[in-house]
C-alpha positions as YAML, in Angstrom:
chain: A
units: angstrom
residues:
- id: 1
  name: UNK
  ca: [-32.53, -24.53, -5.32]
- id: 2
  name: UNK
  ca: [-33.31, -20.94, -4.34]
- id: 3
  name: UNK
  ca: [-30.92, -21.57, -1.30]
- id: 4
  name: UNK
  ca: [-28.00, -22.81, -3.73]
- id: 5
  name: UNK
  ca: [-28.21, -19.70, -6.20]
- id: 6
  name: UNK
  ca: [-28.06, -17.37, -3.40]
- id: 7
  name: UNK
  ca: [-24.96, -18.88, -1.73]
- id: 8
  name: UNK
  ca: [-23.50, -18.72, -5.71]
- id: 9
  name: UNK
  ca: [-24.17, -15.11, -5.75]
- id: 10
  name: UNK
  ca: [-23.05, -13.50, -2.44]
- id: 11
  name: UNK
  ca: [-19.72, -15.85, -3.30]
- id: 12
  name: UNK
  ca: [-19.39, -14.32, -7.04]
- id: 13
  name: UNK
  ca: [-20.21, -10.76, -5.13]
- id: 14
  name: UNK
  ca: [-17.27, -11.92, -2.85]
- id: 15
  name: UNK
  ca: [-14.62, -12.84, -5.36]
- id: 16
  name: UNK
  ca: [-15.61, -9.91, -7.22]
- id: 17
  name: UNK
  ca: [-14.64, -7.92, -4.61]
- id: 18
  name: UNK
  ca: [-11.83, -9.04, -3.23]
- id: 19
  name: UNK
  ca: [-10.68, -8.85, -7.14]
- id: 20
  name: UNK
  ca: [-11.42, -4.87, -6.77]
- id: 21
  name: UNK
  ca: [-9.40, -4.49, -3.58]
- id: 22
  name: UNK
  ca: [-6.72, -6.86, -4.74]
- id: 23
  name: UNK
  ca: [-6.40, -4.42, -8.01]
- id: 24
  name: UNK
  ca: [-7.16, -1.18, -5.69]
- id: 25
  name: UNK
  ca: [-3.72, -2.29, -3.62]
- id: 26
  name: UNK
  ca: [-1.51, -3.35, -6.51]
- id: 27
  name: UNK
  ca: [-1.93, -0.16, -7.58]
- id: 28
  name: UNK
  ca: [-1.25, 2.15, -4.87]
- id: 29
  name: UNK
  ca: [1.95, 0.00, -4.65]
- id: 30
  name: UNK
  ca: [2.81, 0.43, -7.72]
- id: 31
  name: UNK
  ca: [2.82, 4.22, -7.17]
- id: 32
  name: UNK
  ca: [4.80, 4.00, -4.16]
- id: 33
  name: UNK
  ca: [7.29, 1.26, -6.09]
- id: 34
  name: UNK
  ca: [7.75, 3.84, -8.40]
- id: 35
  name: UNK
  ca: [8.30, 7.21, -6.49]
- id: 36
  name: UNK
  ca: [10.61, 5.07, -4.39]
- id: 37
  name: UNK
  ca: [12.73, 3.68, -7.57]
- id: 38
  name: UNK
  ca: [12.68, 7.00, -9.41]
- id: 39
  name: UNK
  ca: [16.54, 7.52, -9.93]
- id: 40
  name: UNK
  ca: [15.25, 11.32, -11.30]
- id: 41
  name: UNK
  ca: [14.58, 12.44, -7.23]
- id: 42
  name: UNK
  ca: [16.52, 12.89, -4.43]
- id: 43
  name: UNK
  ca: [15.80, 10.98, -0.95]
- id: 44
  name: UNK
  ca: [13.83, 13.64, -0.43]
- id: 45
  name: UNK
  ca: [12.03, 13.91, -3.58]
- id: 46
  name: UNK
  ca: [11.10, 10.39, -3.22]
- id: 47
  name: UNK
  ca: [9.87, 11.01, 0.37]
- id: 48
  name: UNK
  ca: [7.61, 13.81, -0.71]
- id: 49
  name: UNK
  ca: [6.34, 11.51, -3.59]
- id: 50
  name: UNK
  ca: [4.77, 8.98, -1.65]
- id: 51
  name: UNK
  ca: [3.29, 11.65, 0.98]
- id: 52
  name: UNK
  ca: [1.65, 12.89, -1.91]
- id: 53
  name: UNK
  ca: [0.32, 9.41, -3.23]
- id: 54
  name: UNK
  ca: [-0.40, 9.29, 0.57]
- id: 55
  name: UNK
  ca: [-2.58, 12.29, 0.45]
- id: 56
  name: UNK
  ca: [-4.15, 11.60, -2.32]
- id: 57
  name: UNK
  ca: [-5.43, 8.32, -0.85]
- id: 58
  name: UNK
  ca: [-6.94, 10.39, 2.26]
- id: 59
  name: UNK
  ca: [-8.85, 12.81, -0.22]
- id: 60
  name: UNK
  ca: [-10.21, 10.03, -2.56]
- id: 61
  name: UNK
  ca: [-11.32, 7.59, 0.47]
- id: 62
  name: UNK
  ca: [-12.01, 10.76, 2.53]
- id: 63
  name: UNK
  ca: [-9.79, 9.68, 5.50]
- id: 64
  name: UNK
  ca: [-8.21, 12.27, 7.29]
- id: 65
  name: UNK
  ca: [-6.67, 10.39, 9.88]
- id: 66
  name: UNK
  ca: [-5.62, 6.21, 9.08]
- id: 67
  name: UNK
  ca: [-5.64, 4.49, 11.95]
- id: 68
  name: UNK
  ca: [-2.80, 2.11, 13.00]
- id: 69
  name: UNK
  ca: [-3.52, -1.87, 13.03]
- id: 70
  name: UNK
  ca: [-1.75, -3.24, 15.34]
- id: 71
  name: UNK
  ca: [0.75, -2.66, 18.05]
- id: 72
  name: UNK
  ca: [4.20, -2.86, 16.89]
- id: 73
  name: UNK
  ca: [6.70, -5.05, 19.20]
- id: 74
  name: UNK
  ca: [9.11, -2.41, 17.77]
- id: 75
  name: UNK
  ca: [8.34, 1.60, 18.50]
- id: 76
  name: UNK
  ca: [11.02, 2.42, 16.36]
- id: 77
  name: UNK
  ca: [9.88, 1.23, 13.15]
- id: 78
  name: UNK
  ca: [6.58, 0.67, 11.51]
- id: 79
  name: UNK
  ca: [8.46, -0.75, 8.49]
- id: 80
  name: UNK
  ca: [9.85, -4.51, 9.18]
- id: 81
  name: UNK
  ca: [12.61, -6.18, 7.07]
- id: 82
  name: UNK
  ca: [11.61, -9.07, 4.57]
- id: 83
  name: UNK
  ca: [12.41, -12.06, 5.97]
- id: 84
  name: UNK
  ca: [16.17, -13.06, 4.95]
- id: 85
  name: UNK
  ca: [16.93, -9.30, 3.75]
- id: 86
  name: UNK
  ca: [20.75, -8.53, 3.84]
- id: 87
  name: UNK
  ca: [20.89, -5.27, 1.27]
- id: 88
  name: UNK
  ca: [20.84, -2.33, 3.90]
- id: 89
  name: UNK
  ca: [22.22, 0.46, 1.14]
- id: 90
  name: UNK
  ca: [20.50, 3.32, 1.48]
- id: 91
  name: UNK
  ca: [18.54, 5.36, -1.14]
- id: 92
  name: UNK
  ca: [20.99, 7.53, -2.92]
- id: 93
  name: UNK
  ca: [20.80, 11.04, -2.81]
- id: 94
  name: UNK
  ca: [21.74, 12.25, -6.08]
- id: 95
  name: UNK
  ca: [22.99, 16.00, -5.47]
...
């Protein structure tokens, strides 16, 4: 029985945290959803907002460098499209 409660914990510990890192990356989306929807700033604006939610990332996790995953097929572009994308307008600028 000892065996069976032990398995039942380390998976509750598990689900727990992948719960906390689920919630951890929702919201540092939801910061960079927002500084890149925020009709208030200018292409810029919105560029410097998520460098800044960027930055504040590195100081809270105490990165100063993050390191890249995984090579890229594609040097010119870290982002990709979403599969079946066809809006290519760009941000407007709002001057």
């Amino acid at each position: 029985m000892r065996l069976a409660s032990t398995g039942n914990f380390v998976e509750a510990v598990a689900r727990e945290m992948a719960c906390g890192v689920e919630t951890a990356v929702e919201c540092w989306m939801a910061q960079i959803e927002e500084a890149m929807t925020d009709l208030r700033l200018t292409s810029l604006g919105r560029l410097n907002a998520v460098t800044q939610i960027l930055a504040n990332y590195k100081r809270l996790t105490g990165k100063e460098q993050l390191q890249l995953r995984k090579k890229r097929s594609s040097p010119s572009s870290v982002v990709s499209e979403p599969v079946g994308s066809t809006d290519h307008r760009p941000l407007t600028t709002d001057h």
